[in-house]
C-alpha positions in Angstrom: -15.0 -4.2 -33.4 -17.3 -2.6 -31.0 -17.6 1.1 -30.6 -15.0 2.8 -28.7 -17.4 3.9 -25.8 -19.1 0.7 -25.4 -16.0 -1.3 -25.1 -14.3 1.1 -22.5 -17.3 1.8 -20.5 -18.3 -2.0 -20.6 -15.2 -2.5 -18.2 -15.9 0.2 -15.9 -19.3 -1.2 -15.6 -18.1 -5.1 -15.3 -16.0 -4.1 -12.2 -18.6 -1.6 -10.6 -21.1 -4.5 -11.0 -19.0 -6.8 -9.5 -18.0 -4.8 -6.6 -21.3 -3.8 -6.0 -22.8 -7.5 -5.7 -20.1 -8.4 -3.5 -20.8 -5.4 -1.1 -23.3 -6.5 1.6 -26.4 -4.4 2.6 -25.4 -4.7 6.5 -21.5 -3.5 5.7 -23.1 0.0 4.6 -25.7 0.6 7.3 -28.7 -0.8 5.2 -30.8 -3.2 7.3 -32.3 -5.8 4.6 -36.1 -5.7 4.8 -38.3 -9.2 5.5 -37.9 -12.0 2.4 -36.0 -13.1 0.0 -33.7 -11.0 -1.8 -32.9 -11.5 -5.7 -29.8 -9.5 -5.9 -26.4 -10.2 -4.2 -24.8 -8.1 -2.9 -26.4 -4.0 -2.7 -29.5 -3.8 -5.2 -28.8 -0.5 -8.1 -30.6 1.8 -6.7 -28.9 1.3 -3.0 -25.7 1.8 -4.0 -27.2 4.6 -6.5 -28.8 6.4 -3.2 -25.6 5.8 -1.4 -23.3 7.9 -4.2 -25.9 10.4 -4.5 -26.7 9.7 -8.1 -29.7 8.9 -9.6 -30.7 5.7 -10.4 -31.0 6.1 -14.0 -27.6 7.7 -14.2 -26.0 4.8 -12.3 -27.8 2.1 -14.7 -26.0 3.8 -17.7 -22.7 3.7 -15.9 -23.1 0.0 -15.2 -24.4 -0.8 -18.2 -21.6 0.9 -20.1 -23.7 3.7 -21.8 -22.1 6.6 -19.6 -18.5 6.7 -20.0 -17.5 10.2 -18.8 -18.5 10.1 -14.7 -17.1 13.1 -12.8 -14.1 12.7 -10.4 -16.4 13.4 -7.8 -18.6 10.5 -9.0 -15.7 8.1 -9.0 -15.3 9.0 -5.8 -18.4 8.7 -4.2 -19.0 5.1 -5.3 -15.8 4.3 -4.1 -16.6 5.4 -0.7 -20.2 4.0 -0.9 -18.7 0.3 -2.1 -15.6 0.9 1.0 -13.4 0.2 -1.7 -9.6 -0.1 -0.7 -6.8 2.1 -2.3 -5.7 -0.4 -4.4 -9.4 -1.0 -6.0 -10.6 3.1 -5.9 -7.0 4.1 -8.0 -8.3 1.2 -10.4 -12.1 2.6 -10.8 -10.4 6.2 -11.2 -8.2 4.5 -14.0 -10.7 2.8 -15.4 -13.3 6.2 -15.7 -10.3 7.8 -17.0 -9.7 5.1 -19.7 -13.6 5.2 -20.8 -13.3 8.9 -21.0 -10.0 8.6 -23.2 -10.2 5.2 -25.0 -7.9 4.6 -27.8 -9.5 2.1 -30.0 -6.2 0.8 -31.4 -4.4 -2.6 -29.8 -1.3 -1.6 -28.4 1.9 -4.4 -29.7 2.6 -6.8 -26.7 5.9 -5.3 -25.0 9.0 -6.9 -26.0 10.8 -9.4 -24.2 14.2 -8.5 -24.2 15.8 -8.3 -20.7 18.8 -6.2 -21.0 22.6 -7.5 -20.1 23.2 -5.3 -17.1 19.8 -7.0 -15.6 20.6 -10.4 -16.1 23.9 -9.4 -14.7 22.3 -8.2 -11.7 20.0 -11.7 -11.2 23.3 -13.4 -11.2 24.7 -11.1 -8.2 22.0 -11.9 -6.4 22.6 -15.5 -5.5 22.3 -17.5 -3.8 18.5 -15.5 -3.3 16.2 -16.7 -6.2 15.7 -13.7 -8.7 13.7 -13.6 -11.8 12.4 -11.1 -14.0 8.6 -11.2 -15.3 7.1 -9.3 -17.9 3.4 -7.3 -16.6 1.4 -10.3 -18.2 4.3 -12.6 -15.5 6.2 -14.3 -18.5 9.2 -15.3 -16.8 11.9 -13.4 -18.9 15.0 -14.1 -17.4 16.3 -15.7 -13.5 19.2 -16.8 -11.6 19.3 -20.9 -11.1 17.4 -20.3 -7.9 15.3 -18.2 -8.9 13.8 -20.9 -11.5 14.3 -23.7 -9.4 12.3 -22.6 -6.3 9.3 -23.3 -8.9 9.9 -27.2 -8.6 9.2 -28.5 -12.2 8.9 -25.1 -14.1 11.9 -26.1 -16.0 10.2 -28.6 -17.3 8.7 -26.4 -19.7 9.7 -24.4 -22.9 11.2 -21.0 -21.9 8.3 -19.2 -23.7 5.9 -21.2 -21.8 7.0 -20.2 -18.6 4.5 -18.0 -17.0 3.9 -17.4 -13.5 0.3 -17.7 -13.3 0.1 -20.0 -15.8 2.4 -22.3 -13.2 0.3 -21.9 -10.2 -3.1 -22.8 -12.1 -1.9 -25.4 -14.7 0.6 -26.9 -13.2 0.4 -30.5 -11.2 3.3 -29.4 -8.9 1.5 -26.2 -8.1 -0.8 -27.1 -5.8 2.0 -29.3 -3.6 4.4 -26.5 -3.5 2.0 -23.8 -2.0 0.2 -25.1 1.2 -1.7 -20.9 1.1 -2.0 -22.2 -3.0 -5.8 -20.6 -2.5 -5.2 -17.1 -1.2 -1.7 -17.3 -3.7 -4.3 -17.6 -6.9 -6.5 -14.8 -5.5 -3.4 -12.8 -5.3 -2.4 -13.5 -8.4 -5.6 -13.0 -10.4 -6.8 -9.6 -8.8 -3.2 -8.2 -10.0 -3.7 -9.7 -13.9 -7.1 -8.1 -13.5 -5.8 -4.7 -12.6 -3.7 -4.8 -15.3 -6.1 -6.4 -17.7 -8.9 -3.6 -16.5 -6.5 -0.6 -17.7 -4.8 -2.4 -21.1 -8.0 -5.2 -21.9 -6.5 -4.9 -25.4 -3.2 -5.5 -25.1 -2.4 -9.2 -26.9 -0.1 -10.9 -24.5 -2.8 -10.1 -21.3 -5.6 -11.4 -23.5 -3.8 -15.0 -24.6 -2.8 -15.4 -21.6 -6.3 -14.4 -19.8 -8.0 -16.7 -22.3 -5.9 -19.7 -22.2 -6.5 -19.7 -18.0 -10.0 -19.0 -18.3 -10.5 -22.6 -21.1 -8.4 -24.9 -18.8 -8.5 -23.7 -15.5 -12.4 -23.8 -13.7 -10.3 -21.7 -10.7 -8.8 -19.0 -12.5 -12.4 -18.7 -14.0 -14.1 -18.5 -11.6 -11.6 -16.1 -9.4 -12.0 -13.8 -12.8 -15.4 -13.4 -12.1 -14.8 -11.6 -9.0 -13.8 -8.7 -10.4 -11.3 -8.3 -7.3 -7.5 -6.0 -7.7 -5.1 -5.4 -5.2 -1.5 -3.8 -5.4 1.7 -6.0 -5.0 2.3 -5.8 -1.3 5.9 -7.3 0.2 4.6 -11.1 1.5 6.6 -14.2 3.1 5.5 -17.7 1.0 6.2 -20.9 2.6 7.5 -23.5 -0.1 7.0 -27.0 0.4 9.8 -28.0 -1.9 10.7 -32.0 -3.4 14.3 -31.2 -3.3 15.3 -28.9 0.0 12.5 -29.2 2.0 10.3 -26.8 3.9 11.5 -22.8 3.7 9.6 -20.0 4.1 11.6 -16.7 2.3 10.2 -13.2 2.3 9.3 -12.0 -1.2 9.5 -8.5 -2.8 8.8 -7.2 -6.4 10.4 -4.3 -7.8 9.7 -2.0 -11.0 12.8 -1.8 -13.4 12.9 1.8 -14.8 13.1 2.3 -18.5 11.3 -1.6 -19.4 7.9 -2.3 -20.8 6.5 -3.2 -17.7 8.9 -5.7 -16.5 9.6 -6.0 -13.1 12.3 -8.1 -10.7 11.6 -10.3 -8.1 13.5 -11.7 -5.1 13.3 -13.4 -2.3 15.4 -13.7 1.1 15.9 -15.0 4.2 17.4 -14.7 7.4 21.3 -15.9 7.5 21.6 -18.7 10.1 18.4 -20.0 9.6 17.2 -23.4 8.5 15.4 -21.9 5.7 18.9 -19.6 4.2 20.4 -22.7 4.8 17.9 -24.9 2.9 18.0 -21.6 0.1 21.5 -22.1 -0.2 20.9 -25.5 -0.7 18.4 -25.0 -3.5 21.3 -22.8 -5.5 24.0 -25.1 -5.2 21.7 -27.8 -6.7 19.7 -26.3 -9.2 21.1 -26.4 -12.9 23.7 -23.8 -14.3 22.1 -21.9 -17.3 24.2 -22.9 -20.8 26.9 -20.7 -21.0 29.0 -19.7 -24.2 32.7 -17.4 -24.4 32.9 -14.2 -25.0 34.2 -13.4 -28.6 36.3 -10.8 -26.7 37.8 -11.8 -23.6 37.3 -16.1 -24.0 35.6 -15.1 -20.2 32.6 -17.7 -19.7 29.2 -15.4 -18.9 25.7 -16.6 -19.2 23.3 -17.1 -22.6 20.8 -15.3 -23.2 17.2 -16.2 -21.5 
């Protein structure tokens, strides 16, 4: 195992370095000189000179040898790289992390979805609900909620994984005409949470499996980019109820490992609630099995 500072100050380095050659010259007032230049992005000591730290100090922190950089440090690279909210609370967790790292892997969180949850997915209908674990394991959902990702049931339930749908599998690509900007999405929010928890075991499988077989999600990995979850509208070109575009939000549940609901809605009257209705009359009941108790029918466990 490497040593504890290395490792944590490795990924604070990875994403300044990767933020820093993706930050052109002309975006922070620097006017490239004449020929050719050999770095992309801002060269070391530009964005050094730009933080007001020295150049020496800033090839430690990028190279993972300085792991303890002042608030105030944190801050002034984020203001000299422009960084958004989303990606300067992820370099201030991530200098907090390589100032605090605990060598030991943390246990993947467990999947267990509680009875009052799935109880809630079910009150949901007919909008398509489904709960995810942080590494997007799809946990438990309503029928539309797993039908509205046209041929995910054609998986094992432990395969199903949201990110592991929209790079690996053939419907995928059909289903999402915005597929591109979807993926980006997708992989700046597993890299947040990677960034803070890079040894938890259910981010690194899944992270490793999508780096082997998908080129995209490799290469999108690369980039180094995070973003928060922001409330979006995905169109679905669906094989069994057409076109629909249905607004999408993602919750936190309070007191789970991470887990976290999502739904999606649209307007009543419209052609896509109608085709969303559609898509939960159609879609497959979950097995059901009595209650010991009462002989009342209520759904199995995900």
């Amino acid at each position: 195992m490497a040593p504890e500072q290395h490792t944590s100050g490795d990924e604070l380095g990875r994403f300044l370095r990767a933020r820093r050659t993706q930050t052109s010259p002309e975006s922070v007032g620097f006017t490239p000189g004449a020929g050719v230049r050999r770095t992309p992005g801002l060269r070391r000591e530009e964005l050094a000179s730009l933080a007001g730290v020295s150049i020496d100090y800033y090839i430690r922190l990028e190279r993972g040898k300085e792991t303890r950089p002042s608030p105030g440090v944190v801050d002034s690279l984020a203001r000299a790289l422009r960084l958004d909210d989303d990606e300067h609370h992820h370099l201030r967790e991530l200098a907090a992390r390589a100032a605090n790292y605990a060598p030991d892997s943390p246990p993947p969180p467990s999947r267990t979805v509680r009875p009052h949850l799935k109880l809630l997915l079910e009150t949901m209908r007919p909008n398509p609900a489904y709960i995810v674990s942080r590494s997007m394991d799809l946990l438990a959902w309503n029928p539309g909620g797993l039908a509205l990702y046209a041929g995910m049931a054609d998986w094992p339930a432990k395969q199903r994984n949201l990110a592991r749908y929209l790079f690996l599998h053939p419907t995928a690509r059909e289903l999402f005409p915005d597929w591109e900007p979807l993926v980006r999405s997708c992989v700046a929010r597993l890299r947040a949470q990677a960034g803070t928890s890079p040894d938890a075991p259910d981010l690194t499988s899944l992270v490793g499996e999508l780096v082997l077989k998908s080129p995209d999600f490799a290469r999108l990995w690369e980039r180094y980019e995070v973003i928060g979850r922001k409330k979006t509208q995905k169109t679905f070109h669906h094989p069994e109820v057409g076109v629909l575009t249905l607004s999408g939000q993602n919750m936190h549940l309070e007191g789970t490992p991470g887990q976290r609901l999502g739904v999606y809605t649209a307007e009543p009257g419209t052609p896509d609630h109608d085709a969303m209705l559609l898509l939960d009359m159609t879609a497959p009941e979950p097995a059901r099995h009595p209650d010991a108790k009462t002989g009342r029918q209520r759904p199995a466990q995900a």
